[in-house]
Backbone as JSON, one array per atom type, in Angstrom:
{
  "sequence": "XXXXXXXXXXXXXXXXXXXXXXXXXXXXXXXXXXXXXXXXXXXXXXXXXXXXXXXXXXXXXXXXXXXXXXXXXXXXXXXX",
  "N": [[37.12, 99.44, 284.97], [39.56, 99.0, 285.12], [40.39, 97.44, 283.45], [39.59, 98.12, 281.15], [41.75, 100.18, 280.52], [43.56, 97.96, 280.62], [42.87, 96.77, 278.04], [42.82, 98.68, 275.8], [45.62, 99.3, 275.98], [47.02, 97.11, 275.4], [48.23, 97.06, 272.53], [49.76, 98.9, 272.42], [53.25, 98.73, 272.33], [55.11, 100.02, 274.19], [53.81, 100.95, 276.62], [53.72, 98.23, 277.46], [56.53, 97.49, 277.53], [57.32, 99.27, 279.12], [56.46, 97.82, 281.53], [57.45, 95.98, 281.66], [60.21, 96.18, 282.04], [60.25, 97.87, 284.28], [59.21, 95.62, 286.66], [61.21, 93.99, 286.31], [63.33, 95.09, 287.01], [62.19, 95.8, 289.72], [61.93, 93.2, 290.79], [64.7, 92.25, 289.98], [64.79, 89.59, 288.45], [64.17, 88.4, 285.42], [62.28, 86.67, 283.36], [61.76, 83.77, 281.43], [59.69, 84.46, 279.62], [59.44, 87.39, 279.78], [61.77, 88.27, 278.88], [61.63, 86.83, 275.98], [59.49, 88.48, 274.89], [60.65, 90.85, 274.79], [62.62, 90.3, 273.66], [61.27, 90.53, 271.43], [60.58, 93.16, 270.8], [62.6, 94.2, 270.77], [63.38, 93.75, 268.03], [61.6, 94.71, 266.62], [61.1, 97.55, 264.36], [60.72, 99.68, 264.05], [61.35, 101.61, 266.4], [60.74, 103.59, 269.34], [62.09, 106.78, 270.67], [61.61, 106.19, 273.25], [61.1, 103.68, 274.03], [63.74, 102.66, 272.84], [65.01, 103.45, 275.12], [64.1, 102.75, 277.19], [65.0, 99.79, 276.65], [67.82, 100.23, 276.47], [68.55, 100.38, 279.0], [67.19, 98.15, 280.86], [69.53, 96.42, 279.74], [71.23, 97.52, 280.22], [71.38, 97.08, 283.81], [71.0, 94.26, 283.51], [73.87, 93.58, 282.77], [75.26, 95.13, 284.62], [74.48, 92.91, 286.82], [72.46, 93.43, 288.32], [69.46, 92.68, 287.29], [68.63, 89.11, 286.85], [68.91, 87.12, 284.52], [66.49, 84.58, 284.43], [66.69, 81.35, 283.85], [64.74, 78.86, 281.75], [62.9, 76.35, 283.35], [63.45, 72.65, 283.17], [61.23, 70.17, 281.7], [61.56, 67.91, 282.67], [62.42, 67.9, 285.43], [61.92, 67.38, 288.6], [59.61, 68.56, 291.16], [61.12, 69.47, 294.05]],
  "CA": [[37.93, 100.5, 284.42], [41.56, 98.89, 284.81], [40.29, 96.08, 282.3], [39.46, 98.85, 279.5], [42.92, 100.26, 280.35], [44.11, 96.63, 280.0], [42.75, 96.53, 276.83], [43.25, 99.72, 274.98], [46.87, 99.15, 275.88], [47.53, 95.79, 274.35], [48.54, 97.78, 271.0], [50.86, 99.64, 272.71], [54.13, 98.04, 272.92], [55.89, 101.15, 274.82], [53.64, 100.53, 278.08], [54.07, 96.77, 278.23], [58.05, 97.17, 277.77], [57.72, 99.74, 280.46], [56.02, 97.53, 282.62], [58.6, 94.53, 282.12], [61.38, 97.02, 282.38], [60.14, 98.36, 285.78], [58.84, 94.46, 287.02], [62.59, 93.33, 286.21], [64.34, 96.35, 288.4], [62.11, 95.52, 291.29], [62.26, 91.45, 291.13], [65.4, 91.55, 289.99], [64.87, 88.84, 287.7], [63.86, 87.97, 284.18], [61.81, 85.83, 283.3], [61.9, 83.64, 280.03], [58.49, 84.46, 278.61], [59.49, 88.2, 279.65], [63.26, 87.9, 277.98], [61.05, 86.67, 274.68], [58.93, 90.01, 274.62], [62.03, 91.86, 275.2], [63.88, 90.52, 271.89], [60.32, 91.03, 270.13], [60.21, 94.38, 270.84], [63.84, 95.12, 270.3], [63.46, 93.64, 266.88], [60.69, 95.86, 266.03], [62.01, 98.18, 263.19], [60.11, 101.43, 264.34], [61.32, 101.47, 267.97], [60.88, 104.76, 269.59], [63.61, 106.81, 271.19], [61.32, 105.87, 274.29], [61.58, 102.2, 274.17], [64.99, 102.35, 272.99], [65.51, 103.86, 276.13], [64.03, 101.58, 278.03], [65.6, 98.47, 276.16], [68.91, 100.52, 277.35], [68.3, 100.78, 280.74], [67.34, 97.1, 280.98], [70.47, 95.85, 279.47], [72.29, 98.44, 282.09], [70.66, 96.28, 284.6], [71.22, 93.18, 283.24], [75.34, 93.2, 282.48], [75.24, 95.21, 286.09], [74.23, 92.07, 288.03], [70.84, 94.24, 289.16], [68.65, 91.79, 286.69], [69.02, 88.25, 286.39], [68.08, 86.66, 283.31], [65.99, 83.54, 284.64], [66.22, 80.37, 282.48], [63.46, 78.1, 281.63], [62.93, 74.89, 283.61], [63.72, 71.49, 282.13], [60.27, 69.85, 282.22], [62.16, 66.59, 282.98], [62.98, 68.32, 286.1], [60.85, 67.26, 289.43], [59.81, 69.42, 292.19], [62.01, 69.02, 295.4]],
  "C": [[39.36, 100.02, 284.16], [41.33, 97.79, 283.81], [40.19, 97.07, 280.96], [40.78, 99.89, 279.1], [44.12, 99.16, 279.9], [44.41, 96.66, 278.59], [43.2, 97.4, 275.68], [45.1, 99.43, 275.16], [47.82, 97.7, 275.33], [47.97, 96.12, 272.88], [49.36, 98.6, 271.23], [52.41, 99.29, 273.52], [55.4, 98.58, 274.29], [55.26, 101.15, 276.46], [53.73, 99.0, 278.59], [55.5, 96.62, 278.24], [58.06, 98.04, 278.8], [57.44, 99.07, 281.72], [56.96, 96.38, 282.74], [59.29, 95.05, 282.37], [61.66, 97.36, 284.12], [60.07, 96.92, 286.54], [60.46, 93.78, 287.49], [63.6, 93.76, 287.22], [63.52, 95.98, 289.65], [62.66, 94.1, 291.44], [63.85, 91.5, 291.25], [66.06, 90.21, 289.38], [63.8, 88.9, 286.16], [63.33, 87.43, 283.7], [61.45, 85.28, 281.73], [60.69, 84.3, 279.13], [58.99, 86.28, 278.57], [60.66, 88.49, 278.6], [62.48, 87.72, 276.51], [60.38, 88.42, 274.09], [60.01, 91.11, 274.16], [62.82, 91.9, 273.44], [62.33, 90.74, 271.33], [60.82, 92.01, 269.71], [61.47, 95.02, 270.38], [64.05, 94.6, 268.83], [62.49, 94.45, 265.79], [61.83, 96.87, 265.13], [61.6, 99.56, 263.27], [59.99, 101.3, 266.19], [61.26, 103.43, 267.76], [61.85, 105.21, 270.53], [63.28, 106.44, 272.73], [61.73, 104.29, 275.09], [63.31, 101.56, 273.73], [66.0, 102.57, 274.32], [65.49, 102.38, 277.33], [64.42, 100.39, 278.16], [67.33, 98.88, 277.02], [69.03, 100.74, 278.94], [68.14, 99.08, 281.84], [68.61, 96.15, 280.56], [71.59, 96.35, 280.5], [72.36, 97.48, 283.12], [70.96, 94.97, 284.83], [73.1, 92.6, 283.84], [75.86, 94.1, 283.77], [75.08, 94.33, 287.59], [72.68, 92.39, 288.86], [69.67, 93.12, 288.72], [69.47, 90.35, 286.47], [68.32, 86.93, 285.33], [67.46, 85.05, 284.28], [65.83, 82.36, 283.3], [65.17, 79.1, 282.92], [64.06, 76.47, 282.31], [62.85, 73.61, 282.93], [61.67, 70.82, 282.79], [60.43, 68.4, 283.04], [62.5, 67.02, 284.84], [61.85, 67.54, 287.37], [61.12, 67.95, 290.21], [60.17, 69.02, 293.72], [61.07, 69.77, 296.85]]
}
């Protein structure tokens, strides 16, 4: 059952920005692949006043210190 909710919701960009939105406020962090989604979605051209919400709420967050954007590891990097 949570796989055919999975699925049906892959076309709906308004519950996967809610779920990075919420993910971000607990962690606390950002994560690049999430950060990518993020400008998709805010480049979308038919946002709703829902997801605009939510795009505002995450930027709240952000320039608050609450979220912290995570940047991508150098692959050159080795693990310590």
């Amino acid at each position: 059952m949570l796989l055919d909710s999975t699925i049906s919701s892959r076309n709906r960009p308004d519950i996967n920005l809610e779920f990075c939105v919420r993910n971000a406020l607990a962690t606390g962090e950002l994560s690049p692949a999430t950060s990518a989604y993020v400008r998709q979605v805010r480049d979308m051209s038919n946002l709703t006043r829902r997801d605009r919400t939510l795009l505002a709420i995450l930027q709240d967050a952000i320039q608050e210190g609450c979220v912290q954007p995570i940047e991508p590891q150098s692959s050159t990097q080795s693990a310590v």
